[in-house]
N, C-alpha and C positions, 0 to 999 in steps of 0.2 A: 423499657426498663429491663433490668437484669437480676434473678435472684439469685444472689450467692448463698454458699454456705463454708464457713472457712472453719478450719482449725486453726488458732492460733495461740502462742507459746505466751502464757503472762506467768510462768513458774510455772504451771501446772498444765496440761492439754484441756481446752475449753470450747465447743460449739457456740458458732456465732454465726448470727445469720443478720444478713446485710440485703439493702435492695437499692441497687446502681441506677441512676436517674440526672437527667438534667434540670436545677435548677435558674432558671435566666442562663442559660447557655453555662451555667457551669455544673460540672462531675459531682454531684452530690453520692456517699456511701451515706445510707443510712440504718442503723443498727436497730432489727425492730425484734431480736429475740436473742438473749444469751448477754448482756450486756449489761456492767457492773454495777451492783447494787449502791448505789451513794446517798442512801437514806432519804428522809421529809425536809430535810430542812431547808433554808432559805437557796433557791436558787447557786446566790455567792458562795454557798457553804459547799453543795453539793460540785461546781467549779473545781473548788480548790482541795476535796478528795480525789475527784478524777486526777488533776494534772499532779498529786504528790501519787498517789499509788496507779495509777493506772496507764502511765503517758507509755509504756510498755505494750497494750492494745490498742491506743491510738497508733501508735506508728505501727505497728503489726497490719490495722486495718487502712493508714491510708496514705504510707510510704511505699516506697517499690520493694519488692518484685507486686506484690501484689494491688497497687496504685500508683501515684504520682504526687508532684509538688503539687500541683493545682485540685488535686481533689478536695472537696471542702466533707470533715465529716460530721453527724448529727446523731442524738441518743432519742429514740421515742420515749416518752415518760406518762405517766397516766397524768393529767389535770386534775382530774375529779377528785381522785386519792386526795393529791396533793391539796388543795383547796377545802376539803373536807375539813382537814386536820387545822387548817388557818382561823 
């Protein structure tokens, strides 16, 4: 496993930190600090804020230079939280 730490450009300079891993033989990045707030709500909901406001640090983190096509990327998110509020 590999710890990054990137700066990347989503409009504004933003620390993110990432940890480079195989999962089943593929490049997993996974973003476990610095990584965009997309509220409680349903899974579906929280989906389709990432991909209208944020597909800007999806390919930041896992386009080239700093990745590839084959990288697959992931968000940690708290469970508990989330499940609390259901």
């Amino acid at each position: 496993m590999v710890y990054h730490s990137l700066m990347v450009s989503i409009g504004i300079s933003k620390r993110v930190r990432v940890l480079d891993s195989h999962t089943e033989g593929e490049p997993t990045r996974v973003v476990i600090e610095g990584g965009p707030e997309l509220g409680n709500g349903p899974l579906s909901q929280r989906l389709e804020i990432f991909r209208s406001q944020f597909d800007s640090l999806r390919s930041a983190l896992t386009c080239e230079p700093r990745g590839s096509e084959i990288v697959v990327g992931a968000l940690l998110w708290d469970f508990w939280a989330c499940a609390a509020m259901a």
